[in-house]
C-alpha angles and dihedrals in degrees: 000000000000099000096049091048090053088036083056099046095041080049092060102035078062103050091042098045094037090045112133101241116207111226111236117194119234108260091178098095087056092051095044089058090042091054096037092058122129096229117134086246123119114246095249091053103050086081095084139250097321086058092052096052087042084056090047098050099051088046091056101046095051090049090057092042098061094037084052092049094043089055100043083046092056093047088051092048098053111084120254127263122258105237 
């Protein structure tokens, strides 16, 4: 049991250490002068169009949210009917 344990473990330390990397190129610089613009946009929304329908969308669904839960607030709250 011991010496599968140690053949396994020899087994990962080498695919994980040998493993081919690929070699990705920093893109910070570029998102810190995007972000950093002066240009009259909230952070959340200088990301592009798929920031603004995000933003939408959880507007949206909040709104909805609290308007779901105020009516369902104001049916609970009316007395019930005598049959």
């Amino acid at each position: 049991v011991y010496l599968l344990f140690q053949a396994l473990r020899q087994i990962s330390q080498r695919t994980i250490s040998t493993a081919s990397r690929r070699q990705f190129e920093n893109r910070v610089p570029e998102h810190q002068k995007l972000f950093q613009e002066d240009n009259g946009l909230p952070v959340h929304l200088k990301g592009g169009a798929k920031d603004a329908l995000l933003y939408r969308t959880t507007a949206s669904l909040a709104v909805c949210g609290t308007i779901y839960a105020l009516y369902y607030l104001l049916v609970s709250s009316m007395p019930k009917k005598p049959n």
